[in-house]
N, C-alpha and C positions, 0 to 999 in steps of 0.2 A: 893327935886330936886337932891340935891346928893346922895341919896337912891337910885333914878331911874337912874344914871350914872352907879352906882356900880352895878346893876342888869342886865344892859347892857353889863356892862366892860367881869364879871364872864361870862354869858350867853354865850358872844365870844368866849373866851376861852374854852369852853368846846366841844361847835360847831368843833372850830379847830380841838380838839386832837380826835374828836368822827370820823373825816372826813379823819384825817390822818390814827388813826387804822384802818378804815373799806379800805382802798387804799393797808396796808402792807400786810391784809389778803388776800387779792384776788392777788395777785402781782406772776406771775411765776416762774419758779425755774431758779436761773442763768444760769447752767451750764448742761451737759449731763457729763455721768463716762465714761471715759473713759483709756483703757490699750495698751501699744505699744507693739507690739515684736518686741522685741530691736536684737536679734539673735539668728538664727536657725542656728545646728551642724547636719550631717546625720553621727548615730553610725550605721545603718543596711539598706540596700535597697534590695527589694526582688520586683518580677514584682508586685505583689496585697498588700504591706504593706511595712510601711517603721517605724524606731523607731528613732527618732530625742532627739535631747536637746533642748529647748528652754529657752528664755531670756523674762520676762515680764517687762514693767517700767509703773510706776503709777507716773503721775506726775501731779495729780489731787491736793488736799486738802483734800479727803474723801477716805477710803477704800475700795474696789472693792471686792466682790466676784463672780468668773468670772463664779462659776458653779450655782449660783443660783440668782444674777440678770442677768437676760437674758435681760435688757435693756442699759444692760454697752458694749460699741462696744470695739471691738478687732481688731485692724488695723496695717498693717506688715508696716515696713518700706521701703522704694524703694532699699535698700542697700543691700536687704538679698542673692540676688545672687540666687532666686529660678529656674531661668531655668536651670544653673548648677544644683543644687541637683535633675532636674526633678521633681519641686515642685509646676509649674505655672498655671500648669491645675488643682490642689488640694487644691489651697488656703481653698476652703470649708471645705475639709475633714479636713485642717490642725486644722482649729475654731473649728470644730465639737469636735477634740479630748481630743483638750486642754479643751474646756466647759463641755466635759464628765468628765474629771479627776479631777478637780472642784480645788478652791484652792483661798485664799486671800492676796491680793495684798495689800500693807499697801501704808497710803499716803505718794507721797516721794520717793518710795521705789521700789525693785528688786527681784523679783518671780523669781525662776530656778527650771527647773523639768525636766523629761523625760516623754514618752511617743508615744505609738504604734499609726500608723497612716494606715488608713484603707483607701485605693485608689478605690472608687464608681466614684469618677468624679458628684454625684449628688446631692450635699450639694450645699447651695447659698455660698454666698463670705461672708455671716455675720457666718457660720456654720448653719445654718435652712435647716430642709429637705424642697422641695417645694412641694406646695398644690398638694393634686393629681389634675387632669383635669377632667372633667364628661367624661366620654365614648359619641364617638358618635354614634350616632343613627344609626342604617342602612338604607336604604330606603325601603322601602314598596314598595312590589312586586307587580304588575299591577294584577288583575285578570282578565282573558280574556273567557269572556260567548259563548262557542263554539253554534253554532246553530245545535240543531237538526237533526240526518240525516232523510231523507223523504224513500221513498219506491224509487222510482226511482235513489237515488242516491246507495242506498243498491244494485240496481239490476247492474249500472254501474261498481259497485267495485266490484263483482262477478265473471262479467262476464272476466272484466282484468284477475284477480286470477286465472280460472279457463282455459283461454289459456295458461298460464303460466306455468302452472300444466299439461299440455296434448302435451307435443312436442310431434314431427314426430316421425313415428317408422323404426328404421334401425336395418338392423341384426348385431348383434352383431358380432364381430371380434374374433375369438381364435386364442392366439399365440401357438404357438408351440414348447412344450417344447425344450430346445438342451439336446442333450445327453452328459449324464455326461460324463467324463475323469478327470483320476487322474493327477491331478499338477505333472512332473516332479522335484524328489528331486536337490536340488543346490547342484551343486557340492564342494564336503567339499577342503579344503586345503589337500594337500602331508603332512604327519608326515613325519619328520626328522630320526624317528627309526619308521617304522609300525607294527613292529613285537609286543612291547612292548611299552609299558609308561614308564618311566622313565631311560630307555637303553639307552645305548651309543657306539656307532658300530664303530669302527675305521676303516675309509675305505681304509686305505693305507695298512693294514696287509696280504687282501685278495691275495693282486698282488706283495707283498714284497718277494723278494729273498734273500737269503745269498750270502753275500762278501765273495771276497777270499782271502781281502788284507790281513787279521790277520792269514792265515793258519800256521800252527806251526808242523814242519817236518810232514807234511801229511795230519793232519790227521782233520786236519778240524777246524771252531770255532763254539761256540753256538754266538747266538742273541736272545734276548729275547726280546719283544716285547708287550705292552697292547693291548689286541684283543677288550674287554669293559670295560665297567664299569656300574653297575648297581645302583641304591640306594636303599637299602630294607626298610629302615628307616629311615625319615628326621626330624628335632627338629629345626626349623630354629632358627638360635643365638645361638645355643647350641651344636648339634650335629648332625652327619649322619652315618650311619651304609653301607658300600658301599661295595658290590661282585665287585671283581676284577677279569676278566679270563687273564692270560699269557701265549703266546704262544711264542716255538722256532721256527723261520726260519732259523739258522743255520744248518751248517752240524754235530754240536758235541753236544754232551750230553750236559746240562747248570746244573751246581748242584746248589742246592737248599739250604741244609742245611750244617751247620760247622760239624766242628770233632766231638766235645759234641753234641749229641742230645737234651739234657735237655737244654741248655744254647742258650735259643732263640736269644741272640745278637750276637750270631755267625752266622746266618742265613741272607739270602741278604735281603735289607733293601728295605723299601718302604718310600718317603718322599713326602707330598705332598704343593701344594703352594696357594697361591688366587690371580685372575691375572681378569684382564678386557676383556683378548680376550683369543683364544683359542692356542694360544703357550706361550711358555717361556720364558719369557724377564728377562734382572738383577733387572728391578725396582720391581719385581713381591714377595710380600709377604709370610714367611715362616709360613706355619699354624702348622708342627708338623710332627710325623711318625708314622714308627712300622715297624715290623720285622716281619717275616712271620713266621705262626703259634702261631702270639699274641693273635689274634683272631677269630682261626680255630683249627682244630684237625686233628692231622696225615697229615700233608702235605707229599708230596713223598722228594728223600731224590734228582732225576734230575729228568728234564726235557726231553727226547730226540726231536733229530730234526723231526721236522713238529708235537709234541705232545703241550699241553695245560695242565695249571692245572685251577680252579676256588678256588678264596678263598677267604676270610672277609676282612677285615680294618674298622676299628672305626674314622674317623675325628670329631676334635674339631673346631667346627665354630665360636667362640669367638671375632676370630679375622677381620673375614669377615665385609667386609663395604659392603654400597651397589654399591657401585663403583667396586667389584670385583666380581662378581655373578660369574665364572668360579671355580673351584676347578681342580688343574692341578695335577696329581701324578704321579709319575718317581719310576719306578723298578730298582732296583740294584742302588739306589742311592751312594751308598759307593762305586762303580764300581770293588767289589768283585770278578768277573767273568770276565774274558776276551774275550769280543766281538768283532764280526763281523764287529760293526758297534755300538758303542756310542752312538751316536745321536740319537737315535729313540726310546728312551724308558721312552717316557712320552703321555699319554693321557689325556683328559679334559672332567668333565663333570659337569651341571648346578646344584648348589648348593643351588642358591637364587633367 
């Protein structure tokens, strides 16, 4: 009898703990892994990419590795401030990058890393691309079984066609040609000099007389006078090469050269200026000179009244802006000679 207690007693016992292990085996797993991003820094934003800091916290009891279980979730905190960094529409991309770059999270513990962020916009919120979708079908085109044409309807579509084909006959129209005529040429503008291009005709010289204010016991005075001015040679900013003719309308001889022959700065002077318009004002700018027969050969030694010489000058256009495209030059600038009339011994011609 107490054999058969004991055999009972044992028996229970074992029942129990057989009933308890096969309960812990089958029993689920507590808990899912999980990792916070605790905060995101933007070091770079660019419109298609962005390269952050992030902050991991694991506040699990087991370590995380975020690039190779893919069943451990990654979830931002509410605090991160993503619409400022422009980050709200990417949450996917952001999982995607961090799961790319891979990395272990210890239990407990604070993951920091960096890493380039690729803005698709078509990652889920866990980082997962989505499934593609199947394509849809097209629809299938009706076929439509034309009937046969018969002889009688061959002969109706013919006979359409074949009016159609055969208008009325009218005679034809000829135009008549017009007779040609030549276009009358447009009439060009007046040049200012027609004679020449680049001439300068002083038109006050034609009809100028000699004064008699300056006469001097008798016997007359010279006036000397610019009849043109030519440019043979233009170098704009640099230089121009200009025929000058001068003519007397005085009643007296006008001498030309000093005592010395050889000593051209005893000979009357020529000075010219750079001006906006075409007289001589005090604001008007001094470009330079020369002396007659600096840059000619054998000039005569006067002038007589109603005669001309023609002779060179070289200006330096350096000085010229474009504000002064006039180049003015004055005979007898040093007033060597005693005229008629002072005043009248300057002409202007276009330099720029």
């Amino acid at each position: 009898m107490q054999l058969t207690k004991w055999f009972v007693l044992t028996l229970g016992i074992f029942l129990a703990f057989a009933v308890r292990g096969q309960g812990e085996a089958s029993a689920p797993e507590s808990g899912v892994k999980r990792v916070y991003i605790q905060k995101i820094k933007m070091l770079k934003r660019k419109a298609k990419w962005a390269r952050i800091n992030y902050t991991l916290a694991n506040t699990g009891s087991e370590s995380v590795n975020i690039g190779e279980d893919k069943t451990a979730e990654i979830v931002f905190f509410e605090d991160l401030n993503l619409e400022k960094m422009g980050l709200t529409y990417y949450k996917g991309d952001v999982v995607h990058a961090i799961r790319q770059q891979g990395g272990i999270v210890e239990p407990k513990g604070i993951y920091n890393n960096e890493v380039k962020v690729d803005f698709t916009g078509m990652m889920l919120p866990d980082g997962s691309q989505p499934s593609s979708q199947p394509k849809a079908e097209k629809p299938k085109e009706e076929i439509v079984i034309k009937k046969a044409k018969t002889r009688e309807d061959w002969l109706k579509e013919r006979s359409k066609t074949d009016k159609m084909k055969s208008p009325e006959k009218t005679k034809p129209t000829i135009a008549k040609a017009k007779p040609k005529t030549k276009p009358e040429p447009a009439p060009q503008p007046a040049k200012e000099n027609p004679a020449e291009e680049g001439l300068q005709i002083n038109p006050e010289v034609a009809n100028a007389t000699a004064s008699s204010d300056n006469i001097v016991d008798g016997e007359g005075c010279a006036d000397l006078v610019i009849e043109s001015l030519k440019i043979l040679k233009l170098k704009k900013k640099k230089y121009a090469d200009i025929e000058v003719t001068i003519k007397n309308i005085g009643t007296a001889p006008a001498p030309l050269l000093g005592e010395k022959k050889k000593r051209k700065e005893d000979n009357i002077a020529f000075r010219y200026y750079f001006s906006g318009d075409n007289k001589l004002n005090k604001g008007d700018l001094i470009g330079g000179g020369a002396f007659l027969g600096e840059f000619d050969k054998n000039p005569p030694e006067s002038i007589p009244p109603g005669g001309s010489y023609t002779g060179k000058i070289k200006a330096y256009l350096a000085k010229q802006s474009g504000f002064t495209h006039n180049l003015i030059l004055v005979v007898d600038a040093f007033q060597g000679i005693q005229e008629c009339n002072e005043a009248n011994n300057s002409f202007y011609i276009v330099t720029r």
